[in-house]
N, CA, C and O atoms as a GROMACS GRO file, in nm:
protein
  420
    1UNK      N    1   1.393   0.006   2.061
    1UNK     CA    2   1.253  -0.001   2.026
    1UNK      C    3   1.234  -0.070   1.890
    1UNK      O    4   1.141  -0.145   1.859
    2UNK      N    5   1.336  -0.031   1.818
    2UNK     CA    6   1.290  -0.106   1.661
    2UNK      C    7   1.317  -0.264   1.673
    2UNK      O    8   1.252  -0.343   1.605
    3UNK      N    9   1.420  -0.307   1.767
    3UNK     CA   10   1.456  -0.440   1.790
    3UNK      C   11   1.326  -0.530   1.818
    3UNK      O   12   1.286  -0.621   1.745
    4UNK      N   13   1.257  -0.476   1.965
    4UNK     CA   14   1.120  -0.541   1.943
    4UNK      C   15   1.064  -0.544   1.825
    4UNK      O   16   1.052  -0.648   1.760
    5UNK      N   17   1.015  -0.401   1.775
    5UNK     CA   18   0.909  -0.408   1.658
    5UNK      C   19   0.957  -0.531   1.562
    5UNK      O   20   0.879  -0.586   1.484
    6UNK      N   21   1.108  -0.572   1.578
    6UNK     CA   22   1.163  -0.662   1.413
    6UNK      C   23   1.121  -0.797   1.465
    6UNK      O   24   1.100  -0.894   1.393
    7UNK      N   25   1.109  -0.796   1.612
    7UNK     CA   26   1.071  -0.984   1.660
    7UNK      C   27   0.943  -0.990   1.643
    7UNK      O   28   0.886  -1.097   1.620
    8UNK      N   29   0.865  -0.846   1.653
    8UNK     CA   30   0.723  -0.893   1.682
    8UNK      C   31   0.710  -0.903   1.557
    8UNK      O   32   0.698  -1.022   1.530
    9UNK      N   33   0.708  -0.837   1.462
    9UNK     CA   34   0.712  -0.880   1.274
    9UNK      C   35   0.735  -0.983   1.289
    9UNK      O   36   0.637  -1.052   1.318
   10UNK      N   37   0.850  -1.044   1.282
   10UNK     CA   38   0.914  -1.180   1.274
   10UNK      C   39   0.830  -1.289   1.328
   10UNK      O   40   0.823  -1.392   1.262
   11UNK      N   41   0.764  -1.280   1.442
   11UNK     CA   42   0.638  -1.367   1.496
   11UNK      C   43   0.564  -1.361   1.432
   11UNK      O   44   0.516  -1.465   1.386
   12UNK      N   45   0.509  -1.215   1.391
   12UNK     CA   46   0.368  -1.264   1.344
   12UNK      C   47   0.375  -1.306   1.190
   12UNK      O   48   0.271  -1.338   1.132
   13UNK      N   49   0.499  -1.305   1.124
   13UNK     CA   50   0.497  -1.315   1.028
   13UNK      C   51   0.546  -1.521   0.997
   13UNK      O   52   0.528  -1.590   0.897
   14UNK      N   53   0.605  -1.556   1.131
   14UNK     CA   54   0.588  -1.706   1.147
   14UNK      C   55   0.462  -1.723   1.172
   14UNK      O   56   0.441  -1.835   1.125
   15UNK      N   57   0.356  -1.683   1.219
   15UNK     CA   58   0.254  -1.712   1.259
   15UNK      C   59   0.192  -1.751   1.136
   15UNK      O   60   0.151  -1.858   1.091
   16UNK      N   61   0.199  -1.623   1.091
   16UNK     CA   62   0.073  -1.620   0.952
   16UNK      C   63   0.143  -1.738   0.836
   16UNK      O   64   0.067  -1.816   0.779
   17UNK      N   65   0.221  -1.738   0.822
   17UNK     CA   66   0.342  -1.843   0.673
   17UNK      C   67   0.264  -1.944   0.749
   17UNK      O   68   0.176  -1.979   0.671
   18UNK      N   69   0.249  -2.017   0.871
   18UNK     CA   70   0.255  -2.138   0.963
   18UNK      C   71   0.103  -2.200   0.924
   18UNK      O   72   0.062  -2.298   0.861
   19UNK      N   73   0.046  -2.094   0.993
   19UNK     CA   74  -0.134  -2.126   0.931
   19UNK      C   75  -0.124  -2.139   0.772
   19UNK      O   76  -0.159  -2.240   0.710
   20UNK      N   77  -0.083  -2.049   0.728
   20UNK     CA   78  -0.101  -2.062   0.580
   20UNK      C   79  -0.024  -2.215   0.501
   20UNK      O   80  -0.077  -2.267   0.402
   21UNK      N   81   0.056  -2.250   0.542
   21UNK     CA   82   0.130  -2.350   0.499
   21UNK      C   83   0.056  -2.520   0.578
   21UNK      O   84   0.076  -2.639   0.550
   22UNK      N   85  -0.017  -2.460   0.666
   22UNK     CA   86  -0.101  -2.605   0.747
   22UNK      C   87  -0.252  -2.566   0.683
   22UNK      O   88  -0.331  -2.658   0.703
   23UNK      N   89  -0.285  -2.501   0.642
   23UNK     CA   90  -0.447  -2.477   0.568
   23UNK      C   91  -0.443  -2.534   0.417
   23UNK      O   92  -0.484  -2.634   0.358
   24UNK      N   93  -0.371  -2.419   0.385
   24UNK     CA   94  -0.358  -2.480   0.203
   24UNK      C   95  -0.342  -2.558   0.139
   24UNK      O   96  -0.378  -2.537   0.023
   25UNK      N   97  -0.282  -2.689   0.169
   25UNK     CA   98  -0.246  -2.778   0.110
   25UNK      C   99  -0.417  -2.870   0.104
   25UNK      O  100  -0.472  -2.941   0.020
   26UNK      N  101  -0.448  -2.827   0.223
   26UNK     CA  102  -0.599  -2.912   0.183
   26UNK      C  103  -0.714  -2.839   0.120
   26UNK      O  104  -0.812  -2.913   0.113
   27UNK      N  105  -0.737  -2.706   0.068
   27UNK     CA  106  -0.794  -2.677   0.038
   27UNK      C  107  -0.821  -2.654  -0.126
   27UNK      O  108  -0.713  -2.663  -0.184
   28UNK      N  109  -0.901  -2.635  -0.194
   28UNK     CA  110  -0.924  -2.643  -0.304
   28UNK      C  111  -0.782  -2.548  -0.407
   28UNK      O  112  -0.740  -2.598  -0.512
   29UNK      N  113  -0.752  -2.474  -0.378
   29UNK     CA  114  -0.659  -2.366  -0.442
   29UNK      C  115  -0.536  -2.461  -0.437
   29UNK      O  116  -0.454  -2.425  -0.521
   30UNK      N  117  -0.499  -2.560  -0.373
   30UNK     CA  118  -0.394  -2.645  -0.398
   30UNK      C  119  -0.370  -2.725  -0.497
   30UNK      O  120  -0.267  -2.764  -0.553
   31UNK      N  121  -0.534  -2.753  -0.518
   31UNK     CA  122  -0.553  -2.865  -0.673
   31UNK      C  123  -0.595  -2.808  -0.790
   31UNK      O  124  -0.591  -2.880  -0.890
   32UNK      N  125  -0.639  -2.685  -0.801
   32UNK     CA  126  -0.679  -2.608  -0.891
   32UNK      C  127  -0.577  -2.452  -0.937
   32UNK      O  128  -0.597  -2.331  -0.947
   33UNK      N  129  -0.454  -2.556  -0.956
   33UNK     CA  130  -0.310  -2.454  -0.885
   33UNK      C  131  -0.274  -2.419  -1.060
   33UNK      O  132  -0.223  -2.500  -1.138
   34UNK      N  133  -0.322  -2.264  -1.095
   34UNK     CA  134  -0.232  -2.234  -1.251
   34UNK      C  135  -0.088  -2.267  -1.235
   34UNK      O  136  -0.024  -2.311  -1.331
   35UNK      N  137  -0.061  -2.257  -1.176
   35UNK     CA  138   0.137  -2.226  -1.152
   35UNK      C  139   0.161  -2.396  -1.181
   35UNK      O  140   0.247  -2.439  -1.258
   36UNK      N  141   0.069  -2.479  -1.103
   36UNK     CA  142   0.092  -2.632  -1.115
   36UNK      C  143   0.130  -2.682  -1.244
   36UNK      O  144   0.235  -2.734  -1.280
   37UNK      N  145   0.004  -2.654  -1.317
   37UNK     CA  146  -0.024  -2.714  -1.455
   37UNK      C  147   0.063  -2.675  -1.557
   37UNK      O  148   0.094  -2.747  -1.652
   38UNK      N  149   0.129  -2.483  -1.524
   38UNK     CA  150   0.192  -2.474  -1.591
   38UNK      C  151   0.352  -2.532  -1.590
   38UNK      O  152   0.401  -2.558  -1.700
   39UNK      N  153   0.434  -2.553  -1.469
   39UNK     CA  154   0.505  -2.577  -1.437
   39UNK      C  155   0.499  -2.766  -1.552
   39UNK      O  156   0.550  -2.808  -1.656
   40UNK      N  157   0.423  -2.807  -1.467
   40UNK     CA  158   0.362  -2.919  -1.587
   40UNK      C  159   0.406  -2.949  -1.667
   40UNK      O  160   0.490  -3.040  -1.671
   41UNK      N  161   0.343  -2.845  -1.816
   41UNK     CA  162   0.373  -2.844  -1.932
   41UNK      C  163   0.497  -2.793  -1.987
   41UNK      O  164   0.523  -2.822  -2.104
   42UNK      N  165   0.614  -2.689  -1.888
   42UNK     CA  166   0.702  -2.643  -1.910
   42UNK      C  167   0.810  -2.752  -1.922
   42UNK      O  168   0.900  -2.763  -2.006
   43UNK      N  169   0.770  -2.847  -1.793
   43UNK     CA  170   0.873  -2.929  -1.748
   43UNK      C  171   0.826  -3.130  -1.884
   43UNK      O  172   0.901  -3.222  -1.920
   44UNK      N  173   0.707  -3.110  -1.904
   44UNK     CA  174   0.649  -3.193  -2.010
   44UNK      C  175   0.692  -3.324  -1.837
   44UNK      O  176   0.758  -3.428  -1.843
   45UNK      N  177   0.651  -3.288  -1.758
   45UNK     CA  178   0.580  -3.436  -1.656
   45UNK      C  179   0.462  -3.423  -1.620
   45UNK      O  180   0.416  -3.343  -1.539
   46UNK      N  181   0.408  -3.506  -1.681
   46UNK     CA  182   0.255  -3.553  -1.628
   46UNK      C  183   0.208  -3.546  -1.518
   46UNK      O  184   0.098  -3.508  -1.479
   47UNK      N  185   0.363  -3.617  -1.428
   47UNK     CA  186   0.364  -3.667  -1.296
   47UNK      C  187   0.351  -3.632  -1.171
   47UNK      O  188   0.331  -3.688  -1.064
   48UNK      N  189   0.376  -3.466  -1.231
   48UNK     CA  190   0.401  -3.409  -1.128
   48UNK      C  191   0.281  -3.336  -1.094
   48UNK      O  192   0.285  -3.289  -0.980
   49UNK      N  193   0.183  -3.316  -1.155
   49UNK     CA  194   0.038  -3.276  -1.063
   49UNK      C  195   0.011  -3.367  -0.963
   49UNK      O  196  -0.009  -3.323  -0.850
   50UNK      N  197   0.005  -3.486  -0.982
   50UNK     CA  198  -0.041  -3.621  -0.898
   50UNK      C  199   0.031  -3.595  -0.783
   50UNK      O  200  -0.028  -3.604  -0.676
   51UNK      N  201   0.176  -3.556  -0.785
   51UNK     CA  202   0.265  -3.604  -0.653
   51UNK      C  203   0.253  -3.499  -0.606
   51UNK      O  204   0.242  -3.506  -0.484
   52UNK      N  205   0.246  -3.327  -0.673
   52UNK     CA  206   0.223  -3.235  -0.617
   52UNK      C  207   0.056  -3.266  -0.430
   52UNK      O  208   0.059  -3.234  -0.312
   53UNK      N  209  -0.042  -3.333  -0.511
   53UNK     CA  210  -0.158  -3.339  -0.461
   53UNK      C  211  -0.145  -3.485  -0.374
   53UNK      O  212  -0.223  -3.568  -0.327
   54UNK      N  213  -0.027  -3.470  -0.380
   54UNK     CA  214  -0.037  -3.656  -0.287
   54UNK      C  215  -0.056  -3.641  -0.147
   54UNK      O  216  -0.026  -3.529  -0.104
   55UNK      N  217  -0.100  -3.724  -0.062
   55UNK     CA  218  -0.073  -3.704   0.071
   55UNK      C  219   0.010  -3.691   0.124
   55UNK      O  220  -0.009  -3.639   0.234
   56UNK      N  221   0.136  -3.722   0.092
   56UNK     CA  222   0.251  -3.693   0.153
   56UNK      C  223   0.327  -3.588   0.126
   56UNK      O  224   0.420  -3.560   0.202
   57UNK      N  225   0.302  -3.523   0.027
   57UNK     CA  226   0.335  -3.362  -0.016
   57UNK      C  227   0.225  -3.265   0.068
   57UNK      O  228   0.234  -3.144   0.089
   58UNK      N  229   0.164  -3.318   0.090
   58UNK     CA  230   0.059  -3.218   0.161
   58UNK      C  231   0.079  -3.219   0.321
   58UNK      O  232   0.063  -3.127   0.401
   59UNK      N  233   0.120  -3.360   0.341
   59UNK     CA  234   0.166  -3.361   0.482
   59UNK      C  235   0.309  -3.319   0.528
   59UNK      O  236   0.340  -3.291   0.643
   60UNK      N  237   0.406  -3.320   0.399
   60UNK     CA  238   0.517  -3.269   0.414
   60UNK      C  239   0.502  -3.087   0.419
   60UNK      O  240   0.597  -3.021   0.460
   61UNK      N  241   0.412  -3.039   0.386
   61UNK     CA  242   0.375  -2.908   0.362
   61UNK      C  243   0.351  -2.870   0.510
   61UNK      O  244   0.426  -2.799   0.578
   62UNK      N  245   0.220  -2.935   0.554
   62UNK     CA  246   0.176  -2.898   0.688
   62UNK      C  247   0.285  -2.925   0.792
   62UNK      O  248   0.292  -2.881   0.907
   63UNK      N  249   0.354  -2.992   0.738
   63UNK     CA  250   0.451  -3.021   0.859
   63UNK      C  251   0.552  -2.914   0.917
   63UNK      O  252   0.596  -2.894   1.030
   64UNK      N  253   0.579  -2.830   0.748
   64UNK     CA  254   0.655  -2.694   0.760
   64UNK      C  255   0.592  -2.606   0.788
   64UNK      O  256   0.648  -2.509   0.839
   65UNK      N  257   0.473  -2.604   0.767
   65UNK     CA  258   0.396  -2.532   0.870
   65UNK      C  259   0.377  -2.488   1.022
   65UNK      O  260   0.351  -2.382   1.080
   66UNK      N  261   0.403  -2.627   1.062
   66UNK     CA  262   0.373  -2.653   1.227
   66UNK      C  263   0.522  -2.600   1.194
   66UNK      O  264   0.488  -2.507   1.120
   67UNK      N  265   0.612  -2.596   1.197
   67UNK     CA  266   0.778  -2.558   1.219
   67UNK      C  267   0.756  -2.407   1.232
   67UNK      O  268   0.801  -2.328   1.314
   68UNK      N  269   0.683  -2.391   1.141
   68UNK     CA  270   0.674  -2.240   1.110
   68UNK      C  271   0.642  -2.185   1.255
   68UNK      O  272   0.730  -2.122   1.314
   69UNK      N  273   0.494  -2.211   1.327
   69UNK     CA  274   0.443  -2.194   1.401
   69UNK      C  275   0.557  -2.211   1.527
   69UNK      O  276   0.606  -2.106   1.570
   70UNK      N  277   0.591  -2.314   1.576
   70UNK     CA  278   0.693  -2.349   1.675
   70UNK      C  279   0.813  -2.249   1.682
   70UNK      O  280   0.888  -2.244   1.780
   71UNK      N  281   0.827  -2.170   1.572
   71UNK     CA  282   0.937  -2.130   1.591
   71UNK      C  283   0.896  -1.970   1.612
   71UNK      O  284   0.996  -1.900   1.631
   72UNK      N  285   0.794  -1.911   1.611
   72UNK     CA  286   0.690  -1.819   1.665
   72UNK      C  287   0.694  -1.825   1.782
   72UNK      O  288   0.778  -1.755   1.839
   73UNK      N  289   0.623  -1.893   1.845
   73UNK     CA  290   0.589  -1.956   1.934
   73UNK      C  291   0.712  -1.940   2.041
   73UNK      O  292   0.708  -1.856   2.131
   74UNK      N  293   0.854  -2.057   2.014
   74UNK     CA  294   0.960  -1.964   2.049
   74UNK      C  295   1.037  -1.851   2.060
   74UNK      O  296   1.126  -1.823   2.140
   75UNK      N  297   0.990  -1.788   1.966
   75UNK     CA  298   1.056  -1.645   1.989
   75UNK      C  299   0.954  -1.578   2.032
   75UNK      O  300   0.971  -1.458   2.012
   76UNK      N  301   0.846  -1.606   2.088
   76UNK     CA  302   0.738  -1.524   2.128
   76UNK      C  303   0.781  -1.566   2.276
   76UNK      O  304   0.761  -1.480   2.362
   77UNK      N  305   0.826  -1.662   2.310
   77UNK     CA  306   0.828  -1.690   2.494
   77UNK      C  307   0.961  -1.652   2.524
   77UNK      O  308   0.976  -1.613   2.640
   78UNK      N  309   1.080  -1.655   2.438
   78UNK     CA  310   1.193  -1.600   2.520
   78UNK      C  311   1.190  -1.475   2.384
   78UNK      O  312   1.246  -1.476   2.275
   79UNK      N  313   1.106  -1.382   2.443
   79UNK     CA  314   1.127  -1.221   2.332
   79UNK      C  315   1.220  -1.142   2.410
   79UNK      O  316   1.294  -1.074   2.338
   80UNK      N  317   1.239  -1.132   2.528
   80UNK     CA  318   1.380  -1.056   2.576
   80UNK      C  319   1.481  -1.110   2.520
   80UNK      O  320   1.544  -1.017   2.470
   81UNK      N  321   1.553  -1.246   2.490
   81UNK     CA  322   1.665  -1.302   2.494
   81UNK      C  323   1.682  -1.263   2.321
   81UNK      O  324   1.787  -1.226   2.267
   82UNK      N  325   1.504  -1.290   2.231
   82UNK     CA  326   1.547  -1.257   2.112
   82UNK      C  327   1.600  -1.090   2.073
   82UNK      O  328   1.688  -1.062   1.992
   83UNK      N  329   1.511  -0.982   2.164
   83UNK     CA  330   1.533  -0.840   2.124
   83UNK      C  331   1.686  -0.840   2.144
   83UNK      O  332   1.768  -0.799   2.062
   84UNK      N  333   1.711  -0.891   2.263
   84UNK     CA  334   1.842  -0.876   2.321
   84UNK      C  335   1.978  -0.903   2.216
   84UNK      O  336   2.077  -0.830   2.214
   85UNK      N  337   1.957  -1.038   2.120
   85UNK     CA  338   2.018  -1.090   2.019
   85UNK      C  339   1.982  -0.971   1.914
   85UNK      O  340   2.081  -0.901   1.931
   86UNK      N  341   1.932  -0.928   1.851
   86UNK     CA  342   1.864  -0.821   1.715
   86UNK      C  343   2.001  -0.677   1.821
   86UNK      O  344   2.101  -0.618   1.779
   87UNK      N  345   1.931  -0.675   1.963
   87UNK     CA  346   2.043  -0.548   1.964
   87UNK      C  347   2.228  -0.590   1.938
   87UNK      O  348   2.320  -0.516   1.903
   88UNK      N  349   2.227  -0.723   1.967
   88UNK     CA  350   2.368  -0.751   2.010
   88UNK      C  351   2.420  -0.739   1.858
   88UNK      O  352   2.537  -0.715   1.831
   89UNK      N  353   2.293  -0.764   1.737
   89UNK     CA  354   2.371  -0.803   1.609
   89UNK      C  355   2.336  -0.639   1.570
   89UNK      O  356   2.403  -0.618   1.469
   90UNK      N  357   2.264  -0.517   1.604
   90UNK     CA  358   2.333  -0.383   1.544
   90UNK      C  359   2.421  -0.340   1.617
   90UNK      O  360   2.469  -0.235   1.573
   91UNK      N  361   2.476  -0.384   1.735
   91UNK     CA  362   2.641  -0.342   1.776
   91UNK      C  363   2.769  -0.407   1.709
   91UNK      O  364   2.887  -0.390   1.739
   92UNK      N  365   2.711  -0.491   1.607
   92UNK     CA  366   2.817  -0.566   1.550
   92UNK      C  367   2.869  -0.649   1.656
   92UNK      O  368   2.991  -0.652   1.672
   93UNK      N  369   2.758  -0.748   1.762
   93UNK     CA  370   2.828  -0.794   1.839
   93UNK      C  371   2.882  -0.771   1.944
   93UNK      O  372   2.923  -0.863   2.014
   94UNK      N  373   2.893  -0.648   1.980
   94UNK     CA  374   2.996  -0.575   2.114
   94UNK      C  375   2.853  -0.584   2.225
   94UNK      O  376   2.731  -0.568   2.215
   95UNK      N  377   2.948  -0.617   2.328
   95UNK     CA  378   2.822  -0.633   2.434
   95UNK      C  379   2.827  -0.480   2.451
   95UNK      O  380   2.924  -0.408   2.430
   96UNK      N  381   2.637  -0.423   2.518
   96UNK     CA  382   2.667  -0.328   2.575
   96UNK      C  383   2.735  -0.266   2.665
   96UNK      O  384   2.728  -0.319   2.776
   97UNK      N  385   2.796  -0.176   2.657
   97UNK     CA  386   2.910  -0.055   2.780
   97UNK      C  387   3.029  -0.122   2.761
   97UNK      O  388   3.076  -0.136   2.874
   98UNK      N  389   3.081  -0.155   2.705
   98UNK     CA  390   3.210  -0.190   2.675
   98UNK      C  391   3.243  -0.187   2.576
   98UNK      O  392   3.173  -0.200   2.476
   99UNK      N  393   3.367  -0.170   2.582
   99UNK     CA  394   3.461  -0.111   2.441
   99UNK      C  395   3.546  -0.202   2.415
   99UNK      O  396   3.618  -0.276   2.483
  100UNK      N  397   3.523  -0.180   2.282
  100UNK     CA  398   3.602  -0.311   2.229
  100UNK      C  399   3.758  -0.243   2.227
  100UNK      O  400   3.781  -0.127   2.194
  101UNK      N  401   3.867  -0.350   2.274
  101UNK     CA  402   4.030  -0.342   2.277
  101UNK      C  403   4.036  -0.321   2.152
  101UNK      O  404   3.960  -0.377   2.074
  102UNK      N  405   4.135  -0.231   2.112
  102UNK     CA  406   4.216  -0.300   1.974
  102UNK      C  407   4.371  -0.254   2.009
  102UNK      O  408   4.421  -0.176   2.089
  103UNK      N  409   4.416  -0.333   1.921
  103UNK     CA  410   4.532  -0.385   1.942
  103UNK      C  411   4.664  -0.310   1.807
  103UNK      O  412   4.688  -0.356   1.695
  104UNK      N  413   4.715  -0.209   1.862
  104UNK     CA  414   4.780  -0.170   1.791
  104UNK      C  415   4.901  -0.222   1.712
  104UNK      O  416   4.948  -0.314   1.779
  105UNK      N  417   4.982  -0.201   1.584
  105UNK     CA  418   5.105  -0.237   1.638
  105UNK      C  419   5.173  -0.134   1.566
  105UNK      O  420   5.295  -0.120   1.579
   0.00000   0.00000   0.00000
């Protein structure tokens, strides 16, 4: 049961990063960024507000966005195969009903 609950987190939590990372870059809070300006003056480049706000930083943004989303998206259509993986990795791997050999010497 907790295996689901960790994919469905895991979705919705690609979901939400996905939108958020394809919205923001165009909206006002991108260009009016404290962290920007300060980063800025820490680093003493001018340059880097401009390229921060360029189109191609913004499209490189949205782009990790849509990734974000896609990969939701995938684990939302094969969610058996993912729960199935989350259980296989708290058995440390061991398929279920079988016992792992070991090998004495």
């Amino acid at each position: 049961m907790s295996a689901k609950i960790t994919v469905i987190v895991y979705i919705l939590i690609c979901f939400e990063i996905g939108i958020l990372l394809m919205v923001l870059p165009w909206t006002q809070y991108w260009d009016d960024n404290f962290f920007l300006y300060f980063i800025t003056g820490k680093l003493n480049a001018p340059w880097f507000p401009g390229f921060m706000t360029s189109g191609y930083v913004r499209g490189a943004v949205t782009g990790l966005g849509a990734l974000n989303i896609l990969a939701g998206l995938r684990d939302a259509f094969k969610f058996r195969e993912s729960v199935q993986a989350m259980v296989a990795l708290g058995n440390n791997g061991k398929k279920p009903g079988r016992e792992s050999a070991t090998i004495e010497s």
